[in-house]
C-alpha positions in Angstrom: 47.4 11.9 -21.3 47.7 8.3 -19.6 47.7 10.7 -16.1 44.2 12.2 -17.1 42.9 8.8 -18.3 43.2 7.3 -14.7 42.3 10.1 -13.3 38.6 9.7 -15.3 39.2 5.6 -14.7 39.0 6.6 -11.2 36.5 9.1 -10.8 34.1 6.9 -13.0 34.9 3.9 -10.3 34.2 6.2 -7.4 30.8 7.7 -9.0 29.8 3.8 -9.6 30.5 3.2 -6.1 28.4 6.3 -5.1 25.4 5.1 -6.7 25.8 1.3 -5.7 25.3 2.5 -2.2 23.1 5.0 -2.5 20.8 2.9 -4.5 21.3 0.1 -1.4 20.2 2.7 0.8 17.1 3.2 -1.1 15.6 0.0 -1.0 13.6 -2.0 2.0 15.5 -4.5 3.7 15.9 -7.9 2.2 17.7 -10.2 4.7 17.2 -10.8 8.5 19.4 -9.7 11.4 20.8 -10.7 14.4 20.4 -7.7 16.6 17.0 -6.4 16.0 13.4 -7.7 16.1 13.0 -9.0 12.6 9.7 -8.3 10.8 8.2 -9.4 7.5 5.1 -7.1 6.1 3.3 -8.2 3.0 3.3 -5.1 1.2 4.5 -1.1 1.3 1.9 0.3 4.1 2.5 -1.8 6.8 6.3 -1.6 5.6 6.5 1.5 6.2 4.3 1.5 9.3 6.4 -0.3 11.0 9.8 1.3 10.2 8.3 4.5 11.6 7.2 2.4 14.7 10.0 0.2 15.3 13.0 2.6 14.2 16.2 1.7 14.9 15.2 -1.5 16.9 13.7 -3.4 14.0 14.5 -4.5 10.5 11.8 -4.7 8.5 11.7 -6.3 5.2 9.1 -6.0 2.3 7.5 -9.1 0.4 6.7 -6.5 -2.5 9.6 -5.6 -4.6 9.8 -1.7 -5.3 7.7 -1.1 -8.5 5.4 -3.8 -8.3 2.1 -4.3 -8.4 0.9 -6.8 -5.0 -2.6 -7.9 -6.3 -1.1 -11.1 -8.1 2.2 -11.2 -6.0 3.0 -14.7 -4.7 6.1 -15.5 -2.2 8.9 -16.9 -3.1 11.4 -19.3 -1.6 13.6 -16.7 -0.4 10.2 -15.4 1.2 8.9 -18.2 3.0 12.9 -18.9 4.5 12.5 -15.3 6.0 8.9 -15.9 7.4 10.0 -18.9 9.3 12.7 -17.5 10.9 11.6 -14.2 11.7 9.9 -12.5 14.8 6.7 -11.0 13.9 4.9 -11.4 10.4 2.1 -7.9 9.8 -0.3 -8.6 6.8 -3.4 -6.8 5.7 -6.0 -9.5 5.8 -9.5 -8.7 4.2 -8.7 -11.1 0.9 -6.1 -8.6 0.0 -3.0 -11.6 -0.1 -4.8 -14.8 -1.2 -1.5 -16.2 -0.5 -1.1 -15.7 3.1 -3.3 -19.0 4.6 -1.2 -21.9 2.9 1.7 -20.2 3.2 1.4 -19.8 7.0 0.1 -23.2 7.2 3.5 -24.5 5.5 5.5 -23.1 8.3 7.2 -25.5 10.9 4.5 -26.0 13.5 7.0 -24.9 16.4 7.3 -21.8 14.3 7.1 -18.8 17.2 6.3 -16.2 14.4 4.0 -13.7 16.0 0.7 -12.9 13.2 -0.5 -9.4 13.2 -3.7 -9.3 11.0 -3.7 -5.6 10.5 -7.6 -4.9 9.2 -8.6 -6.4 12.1 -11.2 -4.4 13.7 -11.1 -2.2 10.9 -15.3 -2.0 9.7 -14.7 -3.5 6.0 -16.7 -2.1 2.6 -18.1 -5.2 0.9 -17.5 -5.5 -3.1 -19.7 -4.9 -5.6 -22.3 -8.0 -5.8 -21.1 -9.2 -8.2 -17.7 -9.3 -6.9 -18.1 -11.2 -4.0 -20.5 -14.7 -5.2 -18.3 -17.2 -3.1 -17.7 -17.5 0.4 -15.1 -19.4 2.1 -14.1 -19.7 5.8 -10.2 -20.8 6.4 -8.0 -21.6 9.2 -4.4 -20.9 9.7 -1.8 -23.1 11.1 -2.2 -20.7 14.3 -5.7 -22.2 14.8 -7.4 -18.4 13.3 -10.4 -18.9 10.9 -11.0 -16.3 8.5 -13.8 -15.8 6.2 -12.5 -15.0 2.7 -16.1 -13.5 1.4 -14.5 -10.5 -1.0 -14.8 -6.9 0.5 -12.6 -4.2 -0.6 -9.7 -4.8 1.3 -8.1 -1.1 0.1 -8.9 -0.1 4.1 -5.5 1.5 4.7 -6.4 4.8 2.1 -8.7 6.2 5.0 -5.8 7.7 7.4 -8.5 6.8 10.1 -8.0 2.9 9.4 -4.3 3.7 9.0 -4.3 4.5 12.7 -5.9 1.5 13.7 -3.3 -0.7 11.6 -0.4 1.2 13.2 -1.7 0.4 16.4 -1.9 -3.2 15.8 1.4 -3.1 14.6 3.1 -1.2 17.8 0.8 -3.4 20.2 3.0 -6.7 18.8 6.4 -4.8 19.2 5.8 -4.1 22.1 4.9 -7.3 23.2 7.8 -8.9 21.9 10.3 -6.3 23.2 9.1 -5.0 26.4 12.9 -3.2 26.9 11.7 -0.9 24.3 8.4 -0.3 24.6 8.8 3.7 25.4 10.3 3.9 21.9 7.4 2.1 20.1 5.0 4.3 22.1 6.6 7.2 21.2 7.3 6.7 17.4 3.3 5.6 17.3 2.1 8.5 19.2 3.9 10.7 16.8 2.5 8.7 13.9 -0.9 8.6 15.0 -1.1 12.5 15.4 0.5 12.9 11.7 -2.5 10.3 10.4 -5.0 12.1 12.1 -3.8 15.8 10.8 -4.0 14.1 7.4 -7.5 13.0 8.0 -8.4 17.0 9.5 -6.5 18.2 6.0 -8.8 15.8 3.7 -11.8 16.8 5.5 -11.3 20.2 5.5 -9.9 20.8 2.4 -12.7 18.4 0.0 -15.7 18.9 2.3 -15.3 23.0 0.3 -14.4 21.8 -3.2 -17.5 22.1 -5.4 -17.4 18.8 -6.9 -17.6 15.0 -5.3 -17.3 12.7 -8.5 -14.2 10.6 -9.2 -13.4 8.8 -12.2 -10.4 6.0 -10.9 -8.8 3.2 -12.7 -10.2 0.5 -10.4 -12.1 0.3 -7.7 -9.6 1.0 -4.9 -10.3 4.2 -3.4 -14.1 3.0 -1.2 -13.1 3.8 2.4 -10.8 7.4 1.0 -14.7 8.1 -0.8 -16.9 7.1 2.1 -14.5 9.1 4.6 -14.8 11.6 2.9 -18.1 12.4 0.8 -16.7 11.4 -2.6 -18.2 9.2 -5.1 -16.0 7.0 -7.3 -16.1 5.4 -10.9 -14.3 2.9 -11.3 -13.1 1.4 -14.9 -12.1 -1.7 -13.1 -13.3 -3.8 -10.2 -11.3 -4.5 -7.4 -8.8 -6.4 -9.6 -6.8 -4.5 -11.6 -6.6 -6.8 -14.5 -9.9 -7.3 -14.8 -11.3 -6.1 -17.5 -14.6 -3.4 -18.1 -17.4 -4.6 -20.8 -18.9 -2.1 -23.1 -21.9 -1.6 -21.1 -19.3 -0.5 -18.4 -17.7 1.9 -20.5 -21.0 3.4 -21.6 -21.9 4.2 -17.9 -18.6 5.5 -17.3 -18.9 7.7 -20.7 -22.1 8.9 -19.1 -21.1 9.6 -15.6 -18.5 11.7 -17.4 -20.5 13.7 -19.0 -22.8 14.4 -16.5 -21.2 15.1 -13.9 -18.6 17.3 -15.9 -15.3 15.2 -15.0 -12.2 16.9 -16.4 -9.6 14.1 -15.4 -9.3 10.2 -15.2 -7.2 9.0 -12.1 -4.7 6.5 -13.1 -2.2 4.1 -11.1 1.5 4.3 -11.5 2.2 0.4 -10.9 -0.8 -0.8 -13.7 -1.0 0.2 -17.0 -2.5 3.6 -18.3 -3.5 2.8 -21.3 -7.2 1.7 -20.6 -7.5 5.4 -18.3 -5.5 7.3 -21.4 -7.9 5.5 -24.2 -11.2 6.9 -22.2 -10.3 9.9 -21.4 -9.3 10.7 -24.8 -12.5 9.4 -26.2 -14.3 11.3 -23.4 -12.3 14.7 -23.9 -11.0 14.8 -20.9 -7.5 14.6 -18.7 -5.7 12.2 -17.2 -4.1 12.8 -13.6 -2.3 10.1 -10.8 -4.4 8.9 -8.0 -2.2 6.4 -5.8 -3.6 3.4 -4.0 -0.4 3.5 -2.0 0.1 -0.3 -2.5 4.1 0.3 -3.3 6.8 3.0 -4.1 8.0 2.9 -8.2 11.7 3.0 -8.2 11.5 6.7 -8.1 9.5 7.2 -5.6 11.7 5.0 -3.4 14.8 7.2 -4.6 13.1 10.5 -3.3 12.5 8.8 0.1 8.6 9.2 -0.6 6.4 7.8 2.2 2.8 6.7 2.9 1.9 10.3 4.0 3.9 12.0 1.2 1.7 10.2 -1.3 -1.4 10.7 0.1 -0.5 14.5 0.8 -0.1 13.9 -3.7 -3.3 12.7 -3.5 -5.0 15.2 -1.7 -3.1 17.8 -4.3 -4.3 15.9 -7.2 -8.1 15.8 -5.7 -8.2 19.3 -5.0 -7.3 20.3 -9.1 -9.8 17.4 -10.2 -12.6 18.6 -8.3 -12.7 22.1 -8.7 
């Protein structure tokens, strides 16, 4: 009896161990390194981006923790240590981190960190007008002004813009390792093509399906609508806490009804509840549309990527709209 009891002591200890490491494995890089470019990226995308780019000659670590949302993020002190002593910072830009200015211009002003804007010559949707009644125009401690007028900064949900962000990224690895730069080439030319077949499978595939009208949680899916003839309705603004008034929810009752919408996209990372209440008022469904702004623990665990959620998304699309 005390033989079998270690026995299970031991086997439990070894399955602990397991799962320890295999949850490790899981999760984005936390901590720099000595023997690799080291690069900070404000939020999943550009995360992942630039592990496909950089492969085994960066380490890449993610501001956003896995499961959480990165509209009201903020860094932490943990953050801003990595930021000032890594190689090469990629954020989105377009308003997205509200953050990013004064926490760039708290950095040491011999910092060497490289800045990759990654929006930057992406065309940008501006926000509803009634979104965007302020306009501000920043500079960085690098000497960059930007103007912080709102537009919908959701650009990297068009594969096309995606592309352009990659590039961005791979340009700035290669400038700051030359030794390498047939790798980074490489891993971004096989990228690129695997953005633009997802762009040729979205067109393709939604230009045929009979309907065009989506009903979202908020409004994050502009440039995926625009590139590709859709229409969205969104409960929220760009903001996912904000919050829709009744004359809001009367429109969105309407635009139900009319145009004969059986299911509500929701996010994984917000709250369903507002999507779950409407749609049950409205008769209707409720189905996962995913702004691809972060992996939920799960996700993360099945090794899901940027183009495994959008190939979701697509899936989910095609039942909504038939």
């Amino acid at each position: 009896m005390i033989f079998r009891n270690r026995q299970a002591v031991l086997l439990l200890g070894l399955l602990l161990m397991l799962s320890v490491f295999v949850s490790a494995c899981s999760k984005p890089q936390s901590a720099l390194v000595s023997d690799k470019v080291n690069v900070v990226a404000s939020f999943y995308p550009l995360y992942d981006f630039t592990q496909k780019i950089g492969g085994d000659h960066v380490n890449v670590i993610n501001l956003i923790p896995t499961g959480v949302e990165p509209h009201d993020w903020s860094p932490k002190s943990r953050d801003i240590q990595n930021l000032s002593k890594a190689q090469m910072f990629v954020y989105l830009g377009a308003g997205f981190e509200g953050w990013v200015h004064d926490t760039l211009n708290s950095l040491p002003k011999d910092s060497k960190l490289a800045v990759v804007e990654a929006s930057k010559d992406v065309p940008l949707l501006a926000a509803a007008e009634e979104e965007h009644n302020h306009q501000e125009e920043k500079t960085d401690a690098k000497g960059h002004s930007h103007d912080e007028s709102e537009y919908d900064p959701h650009v990297w949900l068009s594969p096309v813009n995606a592309k352009t962000m990659a590039k961005h990224i791979k340009d700035q690895l290669v400038a700051l390792d030359t030794a390498h730069q047939s790798d980074y080439e490489a891993n971004y030319a096989k990228l690129a093509g695997q953005l633009d077949q997802l762009d040729a499978k979205y067109k393709d595939t939604l230009s045929k399906l009979p309907k065009k009208q989506i009903v979202v949680t908020h409004q994050s899916f502009g440039y995926l609508a625009k590139a590709y003839g859709l229409t969205q309705m969104p409960i929220l603004g760009l903001s996912p806490d904000s919050e829709p008034t009744s004359k809001d929810l009367k429109e969105i009752n309407e635009f139900i009804r009319s145009n004969q919408i059986k299911y509500i996209f929701f996010e994984e990372l917000v709250s369903d509840r507002l999507a779950k209440t409407l749609a049950k008022d409205a008769q209707v469904e409720t189905l996962v549309l995913n702004p691809v702004e972060g992996l939920t623990d799960e996700q993360a665990k099945a090794g899901a990527d940027y183009l495994s959620l959008m190939e979701s998304n697509l899936n989910n699309l095609i039942k909504a709209l038939q």
